[in-house]
N, C-alpha and C positions, 0 to 999 in steps of 0.2 A: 488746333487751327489747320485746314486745310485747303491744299491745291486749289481747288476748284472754286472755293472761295473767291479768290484772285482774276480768275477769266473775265471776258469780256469780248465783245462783237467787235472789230476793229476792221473798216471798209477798208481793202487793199490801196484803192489809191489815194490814201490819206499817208500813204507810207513812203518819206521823200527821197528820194532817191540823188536827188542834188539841193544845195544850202541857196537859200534865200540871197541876193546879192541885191546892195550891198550886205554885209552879215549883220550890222543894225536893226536892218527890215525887217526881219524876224518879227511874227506877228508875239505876244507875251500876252500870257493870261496871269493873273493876279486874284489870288484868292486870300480872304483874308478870315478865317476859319471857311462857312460856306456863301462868305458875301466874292463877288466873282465881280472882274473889270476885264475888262478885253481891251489889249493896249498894245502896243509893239515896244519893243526892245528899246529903241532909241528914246523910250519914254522913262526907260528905268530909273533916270534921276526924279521923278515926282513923286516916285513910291518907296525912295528911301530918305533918310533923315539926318540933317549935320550932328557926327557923333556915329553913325554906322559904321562896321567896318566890312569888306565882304572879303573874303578867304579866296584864293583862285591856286589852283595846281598847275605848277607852272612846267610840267612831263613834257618831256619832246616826243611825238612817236618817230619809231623806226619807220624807213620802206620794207618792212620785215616782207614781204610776197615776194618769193621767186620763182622764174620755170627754171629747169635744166634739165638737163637731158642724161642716162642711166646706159651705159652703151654695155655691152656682156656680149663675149666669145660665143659664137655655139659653132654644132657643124657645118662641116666643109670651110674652115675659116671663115666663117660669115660673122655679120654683126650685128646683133638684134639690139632696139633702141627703146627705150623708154620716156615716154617726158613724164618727167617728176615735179611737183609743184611745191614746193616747203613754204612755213608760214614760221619764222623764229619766236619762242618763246622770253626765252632767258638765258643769260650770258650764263655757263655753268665755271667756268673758268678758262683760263688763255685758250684760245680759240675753240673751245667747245660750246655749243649750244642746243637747249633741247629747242625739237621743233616739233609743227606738224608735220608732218608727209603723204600728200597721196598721188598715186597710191603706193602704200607702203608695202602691200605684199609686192610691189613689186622690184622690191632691192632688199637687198639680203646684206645679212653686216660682213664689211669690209670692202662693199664696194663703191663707187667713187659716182657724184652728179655733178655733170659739167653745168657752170653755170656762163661762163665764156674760159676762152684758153688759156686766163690766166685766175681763172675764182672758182676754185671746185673746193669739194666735202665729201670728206669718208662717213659713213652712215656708220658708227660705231658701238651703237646697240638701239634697242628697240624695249621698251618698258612702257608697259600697259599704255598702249595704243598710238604715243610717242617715241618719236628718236632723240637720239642722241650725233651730233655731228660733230666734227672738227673741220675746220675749214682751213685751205691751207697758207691764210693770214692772219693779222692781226691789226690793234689798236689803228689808227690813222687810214693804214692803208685798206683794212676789211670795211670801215665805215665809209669808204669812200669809192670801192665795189659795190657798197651796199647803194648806196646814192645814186648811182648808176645805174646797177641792172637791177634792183628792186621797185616794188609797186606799192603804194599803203594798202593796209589790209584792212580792207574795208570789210562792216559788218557782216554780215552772212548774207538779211535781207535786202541788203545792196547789191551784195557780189553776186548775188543769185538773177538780178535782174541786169546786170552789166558791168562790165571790166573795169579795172580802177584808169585814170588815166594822167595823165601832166596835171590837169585842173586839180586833181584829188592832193598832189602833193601840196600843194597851199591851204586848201580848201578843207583839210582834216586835219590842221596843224590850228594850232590858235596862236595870237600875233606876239605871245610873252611866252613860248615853248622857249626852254633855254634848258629841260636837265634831259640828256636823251635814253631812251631805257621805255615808252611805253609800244605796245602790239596796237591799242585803243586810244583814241582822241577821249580826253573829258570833253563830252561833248556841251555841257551846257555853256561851257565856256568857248564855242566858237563863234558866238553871235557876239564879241563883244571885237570891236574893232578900235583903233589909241585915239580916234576923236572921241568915243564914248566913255572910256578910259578916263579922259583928261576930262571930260563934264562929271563925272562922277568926282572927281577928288576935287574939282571945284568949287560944288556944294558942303564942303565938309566930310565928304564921306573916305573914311581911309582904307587903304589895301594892303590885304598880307601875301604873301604867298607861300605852300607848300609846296611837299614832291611826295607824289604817289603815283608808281609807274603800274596803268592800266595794263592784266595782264588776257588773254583772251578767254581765261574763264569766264571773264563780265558776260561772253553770249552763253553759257554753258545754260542748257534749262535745268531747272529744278524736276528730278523726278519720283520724290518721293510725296506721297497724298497728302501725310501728315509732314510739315513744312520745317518742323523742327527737330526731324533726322536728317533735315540738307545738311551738307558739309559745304562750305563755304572755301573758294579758290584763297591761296596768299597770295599775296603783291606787297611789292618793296616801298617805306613811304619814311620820307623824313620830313621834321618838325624843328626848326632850329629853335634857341632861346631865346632868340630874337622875338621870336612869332609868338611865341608863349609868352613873352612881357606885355607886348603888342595888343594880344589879345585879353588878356588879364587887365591892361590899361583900359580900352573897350567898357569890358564889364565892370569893372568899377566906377566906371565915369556916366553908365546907362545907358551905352549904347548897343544896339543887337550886333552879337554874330552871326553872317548871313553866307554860308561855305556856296559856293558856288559850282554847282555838281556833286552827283553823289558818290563822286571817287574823293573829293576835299570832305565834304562830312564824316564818311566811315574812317578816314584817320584820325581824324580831331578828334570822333567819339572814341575810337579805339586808344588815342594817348589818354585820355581821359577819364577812359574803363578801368583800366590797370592799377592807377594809383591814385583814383578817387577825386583828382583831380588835373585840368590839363599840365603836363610837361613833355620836356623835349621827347624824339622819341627818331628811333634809327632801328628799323627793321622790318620784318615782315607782318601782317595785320590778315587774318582772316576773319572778320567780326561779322557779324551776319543780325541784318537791323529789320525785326520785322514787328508786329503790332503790340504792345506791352513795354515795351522798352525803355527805357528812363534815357532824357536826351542832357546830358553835362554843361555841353558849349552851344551849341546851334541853335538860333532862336528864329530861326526860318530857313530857308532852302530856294535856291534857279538851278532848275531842274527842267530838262527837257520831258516829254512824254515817252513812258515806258511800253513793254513787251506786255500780253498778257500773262499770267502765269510766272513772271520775274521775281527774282528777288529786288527788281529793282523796287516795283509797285508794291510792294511788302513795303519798301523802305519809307517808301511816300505816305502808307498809309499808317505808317507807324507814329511819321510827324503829325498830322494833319488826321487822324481817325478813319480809319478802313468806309464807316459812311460816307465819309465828306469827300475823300476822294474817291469815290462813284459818284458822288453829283458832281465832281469837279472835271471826271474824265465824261460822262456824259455829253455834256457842256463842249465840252471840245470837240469830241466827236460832231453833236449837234452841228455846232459852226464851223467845221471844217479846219480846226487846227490840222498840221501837220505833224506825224508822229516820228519818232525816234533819234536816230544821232543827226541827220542831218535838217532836221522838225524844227519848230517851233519850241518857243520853249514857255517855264510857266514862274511864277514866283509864289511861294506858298510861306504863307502866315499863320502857325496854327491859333 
């Protein structure tokens, strides 16, 4: 199976660069193999059924985006300045984290970027294309530097079109973030706001939630032709026993499991990959879901619209058959959905 398989024509300005408000309005396509509804979000309760349950990942993101600034001695006692922009990866332990940096040639390990005069980092190595930092706090008080002088790090093809800003920190957070640790919003889950919340569980439909902290591989492209020498990012995801009774209860009773975004699906399959069946599960998941796949829990998917060339659209068309979703993204195209994290989103039925 290959690359190019996946592509597809995608007009630039169908690519949103700010969220629908309120975040119900969201227009929702509904496909159910290749029979197609065109609906909005706020409608979600007619298309699901007392005895549902839907899955939501309940990640906090970081403002992981910083500028700071790289100051270095040179001649005549001068001081030459750098701004350096870090993007935090993952907590590696007490005040260490890998990050992005650019640009990184231009700091060298052991030296220090001010982020104000009282929140700097020593650049402490550098591995394949990543740093390593230590920053010179911790717990309580570095997340609260962080809150501060940080920015959400908005996807690439956002950031590439405009700077994150106050709006972003609500507006890339979804209203039940409560475990904090992600780089990326699950985004299919920010169109749901706690009036639609409370209409969903209304009709009978119950809710679980996981933790799976998005980590910025999710924008990484895939670059090999043949699809199945990709290596797939980790990311940290736990499943309580709770969730697993939860959802076990569910499908015994005949109701669907419906993960809401494809950072909740790829854990549930991955707890479920391992040992044949789902259970709890605490750690890291690099599972990589493309066409052929045998799906354990998920018996459908709200998922926003993907990248060309993704592994995300791999994933969609793994549920849903690599045909179906090309008439499903045609369609959207067509009518002007909105695509990617801050898009429209869709609900799929295979």
């Amino acid at each position: 199976m290959f690359l190019s398989e996946f592509d597809f024509d995608l007009p630039e300005e169908l690519i949103a660069t700010r969220p629908a408000s309120p975040r119900s309005s969201s227009r929702l396509l509904v496909a159910r193999g290749e029979n197609i509804d065109d609906s909005f979000v706020n409608d979600l309760p007619k298309f699901l059924k007392s005895g549902d349950r839907l899955v939501l990942n309940d990640t906090k993101v970081l403002p992981a985006r910083l500028i700071g600034v790289r100051n270095r001695s040179v001649e005549g006692n001068k001081i030459a300045s750098a701004k350096i922009e870090v993007t935090l990866l993952a907590a590696k332990k007490e005040q260490i984290w890998s990050a992005l940096v650019k640009p990184l040639r231009k700091i060298q390990v052991g030296e220090k970027i001010f982020f104000d005069k009282n929140f700097q980092a020593i650049l402490v190595d550098k591995i394949d294309g990543q740093a390593l930092l230590q920053f010179n706090t911790e717990g309580t008080e570095f997340f609260e530097c962080l809150d501060s002088l940080g920015m959400m790090p908005l996807p690439p093809y956002i950031a590439s079109k405009r700077q994150a800003d106050d709006n972003d920190k609500l507006d890339y957070q979804t209203v039940f973030a409560r475990n904090l640790g992600s780089v990326a919003a699950p985004t299919a889950s920010l169109h749901f706001d706690n009036a639609l919340l409370d209409e969903i569980k209304s009709i009978g439909v119950e809710i679980s939630f996981i933790t799976l902290h998005v980590g910025a591989g999710t924008f990484l492209p895939v670059k090999d032709e043949e699809i199945r020498k990709h290596k797939m990012h980790a990311e940290y995801g736990e499943i309580t026993q709770q969730t697993v009774d939860e959802i076990n209860k569910t499908k015994k009773n005949g109701g669907r499991i419906i993960p809401v975004g494809t950072t909740a699906l790829r854990l549930l399959e991955s707890a479920a990959q391992s040992a044949g069946k789902l259970s709890d599960w605490n750690g890291e998941t690099n599972i990589f879901i493309y066409p052929g796949f045998k799906f354990k829990v998920a018996d459908g998917l709200m998922t926003n619209f993907h990248l060309p060339k993704s592994t995300l659209i791999m994933l969609v068309s793994a549920i849903m058959g690599k045909e179906t979703i090309e008439t499903i993204y045609k369609h959207a195209i067509t009518h002007r959905y909105r695509f990617f994290s801050y898009g429209d989103s869709s609900l799929l039925f295979p």
